[in-house]
N, C-alpha and C positions, 0 to 999 in steps of 0.2 A: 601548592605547586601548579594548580590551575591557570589557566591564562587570566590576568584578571587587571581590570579597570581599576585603579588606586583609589585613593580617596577624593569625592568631590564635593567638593566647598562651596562651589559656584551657586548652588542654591540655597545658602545658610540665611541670608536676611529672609528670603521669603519662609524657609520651613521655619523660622526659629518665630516668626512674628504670627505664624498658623498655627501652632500647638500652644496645647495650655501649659503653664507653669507647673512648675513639679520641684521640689528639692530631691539632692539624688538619692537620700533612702525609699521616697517616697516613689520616686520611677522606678528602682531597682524592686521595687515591692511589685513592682505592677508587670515589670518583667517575669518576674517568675511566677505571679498569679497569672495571666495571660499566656503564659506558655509560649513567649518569646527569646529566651534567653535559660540557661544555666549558664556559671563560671565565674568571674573576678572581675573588678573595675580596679584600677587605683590613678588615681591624680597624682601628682605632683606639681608644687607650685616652689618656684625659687630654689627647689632640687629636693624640698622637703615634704612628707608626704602629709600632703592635706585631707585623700580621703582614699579608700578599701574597704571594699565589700563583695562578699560572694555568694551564690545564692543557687540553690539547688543542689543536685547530686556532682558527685566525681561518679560515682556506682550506684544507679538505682538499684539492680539487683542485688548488691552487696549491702546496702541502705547505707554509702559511705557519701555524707552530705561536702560539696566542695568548701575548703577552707585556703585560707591566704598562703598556704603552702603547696597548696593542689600544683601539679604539673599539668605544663597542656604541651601538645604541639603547635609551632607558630607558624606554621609554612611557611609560607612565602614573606614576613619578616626576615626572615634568615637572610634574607638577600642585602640588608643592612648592616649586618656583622660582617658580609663576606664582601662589600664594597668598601668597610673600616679595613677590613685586612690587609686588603688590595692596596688602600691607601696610605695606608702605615709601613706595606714595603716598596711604596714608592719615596714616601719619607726618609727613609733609611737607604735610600739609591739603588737599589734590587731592581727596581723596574722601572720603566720609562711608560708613561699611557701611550706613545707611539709605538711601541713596540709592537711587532705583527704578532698575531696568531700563528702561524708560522713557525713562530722559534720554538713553539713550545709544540704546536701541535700539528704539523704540516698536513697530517691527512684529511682535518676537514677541508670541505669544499670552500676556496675562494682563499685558505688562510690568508694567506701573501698578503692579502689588501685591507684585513680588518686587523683593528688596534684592538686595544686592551682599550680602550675610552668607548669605542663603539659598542662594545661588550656590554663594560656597564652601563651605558647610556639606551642598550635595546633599540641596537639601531647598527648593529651586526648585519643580519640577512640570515643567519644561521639559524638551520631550521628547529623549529621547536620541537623535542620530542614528546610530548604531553599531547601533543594531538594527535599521535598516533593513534590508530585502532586498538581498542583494551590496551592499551596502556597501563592503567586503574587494576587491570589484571597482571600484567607483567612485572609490575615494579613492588606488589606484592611480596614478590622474592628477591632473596640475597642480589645486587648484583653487583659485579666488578667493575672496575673502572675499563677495562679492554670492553667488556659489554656496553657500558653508555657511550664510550667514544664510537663504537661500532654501530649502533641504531643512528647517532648524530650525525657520523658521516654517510651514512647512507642515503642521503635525498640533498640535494642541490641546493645550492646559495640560491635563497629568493628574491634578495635585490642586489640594488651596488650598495658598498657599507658605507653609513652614513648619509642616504639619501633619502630615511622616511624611518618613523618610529615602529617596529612591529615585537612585542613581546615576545620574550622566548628565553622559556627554563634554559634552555641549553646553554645559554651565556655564563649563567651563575655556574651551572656546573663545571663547566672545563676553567671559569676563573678558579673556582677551589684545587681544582687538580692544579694549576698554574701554580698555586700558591704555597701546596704539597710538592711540586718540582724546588720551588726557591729554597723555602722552608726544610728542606728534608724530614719533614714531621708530617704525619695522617692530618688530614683537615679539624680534625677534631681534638686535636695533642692541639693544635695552631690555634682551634677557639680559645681553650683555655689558657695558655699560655698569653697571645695577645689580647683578649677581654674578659673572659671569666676569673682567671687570677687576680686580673689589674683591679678590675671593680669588687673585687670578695662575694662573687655571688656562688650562692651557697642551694640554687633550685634552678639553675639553668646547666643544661650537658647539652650532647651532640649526639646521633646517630641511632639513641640505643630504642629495643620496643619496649612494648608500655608495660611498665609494673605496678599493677595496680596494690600490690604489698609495700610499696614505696610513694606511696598518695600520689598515684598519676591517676590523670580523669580517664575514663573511657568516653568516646563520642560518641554521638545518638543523630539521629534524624525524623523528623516532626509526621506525626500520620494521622488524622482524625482526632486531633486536640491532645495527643501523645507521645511520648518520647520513646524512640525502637531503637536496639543497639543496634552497631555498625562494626561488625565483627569482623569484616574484610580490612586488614587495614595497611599504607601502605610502608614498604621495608626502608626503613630511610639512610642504610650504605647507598644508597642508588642516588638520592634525592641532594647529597651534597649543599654546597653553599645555594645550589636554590630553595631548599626548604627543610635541612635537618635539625634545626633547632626545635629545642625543647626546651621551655621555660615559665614562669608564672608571670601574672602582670605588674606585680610590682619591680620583680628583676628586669624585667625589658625595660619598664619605665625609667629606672634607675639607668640602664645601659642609653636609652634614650637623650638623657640629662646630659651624661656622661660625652656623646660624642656632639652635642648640639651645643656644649656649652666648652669646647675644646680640650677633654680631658684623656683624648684619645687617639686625634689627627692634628697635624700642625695646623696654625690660621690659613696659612694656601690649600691645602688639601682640604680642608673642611669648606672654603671657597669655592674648590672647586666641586666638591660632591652638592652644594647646593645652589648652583648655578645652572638652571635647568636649560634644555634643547625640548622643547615643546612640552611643556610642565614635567619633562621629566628630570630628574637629577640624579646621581651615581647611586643607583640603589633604594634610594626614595621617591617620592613622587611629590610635586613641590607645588602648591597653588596660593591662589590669592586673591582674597576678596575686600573692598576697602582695601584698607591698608595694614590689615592682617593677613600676614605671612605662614602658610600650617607646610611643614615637611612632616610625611609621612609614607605608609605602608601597611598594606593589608595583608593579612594570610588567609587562606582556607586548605586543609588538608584533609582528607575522608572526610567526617564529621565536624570538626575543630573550624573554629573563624574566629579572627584576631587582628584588632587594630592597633599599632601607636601612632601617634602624632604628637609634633613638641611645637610649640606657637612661641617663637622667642621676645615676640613685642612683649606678651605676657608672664613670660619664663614659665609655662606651663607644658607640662606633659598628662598628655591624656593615654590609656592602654586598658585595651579588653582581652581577655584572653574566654573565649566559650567552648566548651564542650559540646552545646548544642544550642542551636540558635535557626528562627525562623522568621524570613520578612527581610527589609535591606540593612545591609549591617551600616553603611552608612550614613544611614538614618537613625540609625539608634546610636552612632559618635556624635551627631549632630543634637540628637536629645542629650546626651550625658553634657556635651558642651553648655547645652541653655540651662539643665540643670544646676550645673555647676554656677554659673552666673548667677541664677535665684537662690541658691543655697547662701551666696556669699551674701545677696542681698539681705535675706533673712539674718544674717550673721550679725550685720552692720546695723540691722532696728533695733 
């Protein structure tokens, strides 16, 4: 839910040709003996899964080690499901990307003049509420939607809309209300019905807190070469299409596959979600180095850090899902990527 930099690629020739080779059992090994990592990897290559593995705890305390069933939270991924949403009831003529904030929401500041494109694209003006002051303590608790629109409207449009990229939860979340206005269904009855039904995923839901009698992981954070629970953790009614999902890494990978290979938005709307305004695109974040193409999205929420990325020159999908992780996460998609490369080499001697 944090404000947070996506994934950046622009350094991959240089990191990938400064680290040593590693196949991926053999880095995942080193993740969890180095105290870098707990949680899930899974590949997908051509939609089919080439590799999964997990490593370390769901529960230390409980001694419940993570498996390919484990739940995490994906934060701020979420904001991908709820740009498919977006654009699956624009498919279906519900909505217009021109259409103002306004119609749905006139008491934020500036509605009148920001779209539903500006929204997704983070390039609204609309202020973020995650910077608020304890916020981290606030959203803790249940909250309503009359309470998030009431913090969001609170503090003033900070630019003109569409005139400079500046991050902000606040988008995601009033797109999900928007979508619960169209829909007349809870943003969460709408997950499932437009992507959890359609794809049969059977370890991704919406909203709910963590049941660790249901193999969900608990998060942790790193302290003198150990891993300490993180027991505060946030309410996610509050948190909406910016960061309510719940899921493991092979279902995201799988959802991944799914909307990057047309199985979810028509060819226009999937055009137009990856057609980026300053690397960024409807929900993803979209770069390019050579002439590989990576659409992608990061999460972090309390504890939890989670990447996908789907490379379609190579029909691959990459997806971490951790519990607990120490050092840059996107350093370690950039290690999984070279891995994967050596693995296959290894494959083909």
């Amino acid at each position: 839910m944090k404000k947070r930099i996506f994934l950046f690629f622009g350094a991959l020739c240089f990191f990938v040709s400064c680290t040593k080779s590693q196949n991926l059992n053999e880095l995942l090994k080193s993740f969890e003996k180095e105290n870098e990592a707990m949680g899930t990897v899974s590949i997908l290559k051509n939609g089919n899964n080439f590799y999964e593995k997990s490593i370390g705890y769901a529960n230390i305390e409980l001694d419940k080690k993570n498996n390919a069933e484990t739940k995490f939270r994906i934060g701020s991924i979420s904001k991908t499901f709820t740009a498919t949403i977006i654009l699956q009831l624009l498919d279906e003529g519900k909505l217009s990307l021109k259409n103002s904030l306004s119609q749905y929401f006139p008491e934020i500041p500036n509605s009148e003049n920001i779209t539903i494109s500006d929204m997704l694209y983070h390039r609204s003006g609309i202020y973020n509420i995650t910077t608020d002051k304890n916020f981290e303590v606030w959203i803790s608790e249940p909250r309503s939607r009359n309470e998030m629109i009431t913090k969001i409207k609170s503090k003033a449009s900070l630019f003109k809309p569409n005139s400079k990229l500046e991050y902000s939860n606040s988008n995601y979340i009033l797109l999900a209300y928007i979508a619960e206005n169209i829909d007349k269904k809870t943003f969460g009855e709408i997950v499932n019905h437009r992507i959890i039904d359609k794809l049969n995923l059977k370890r991704t839901d919406f909203g709910k807190d963590i049941d660790f009698s249901k193999n969900e992981a608990m998060c942790y954070y790193p302290e003198n070469g150990k891993w300490h629970p993180i027991t505060f953790h946030t309410n996610l009614t509050g948190t909406m299409g910016a960061g309510g999902v719940i899921s493991n890494a092979k279902e995201v990978s799988v959802f991944y596959n799914a909307l990057f290979t047309g199985k979810l938005i028509s060819k226009e709307s999937l055009k137009l979600m990856t057609t980026p305004k300053e690397e960024m695109g409807m929900g993803i974040s979209v770069n390019e180095f050579n002439d590989l193409v990576v659409y992608g999205h990061d999460g972090a929420i309390d504890g939890f850090r989670s990447i996908a990325a789907y490379m379609p020159k190579l029909k691959l999908t990459i997806c971490f899902t951790f519990n607990a992780s120490s050092g840059s996460h996107s350093q370690k998609l950039l290690k999984i990527f070279k891995a994967y490369k050596y693995t296959i080499t290894q494959k083909s001697n």
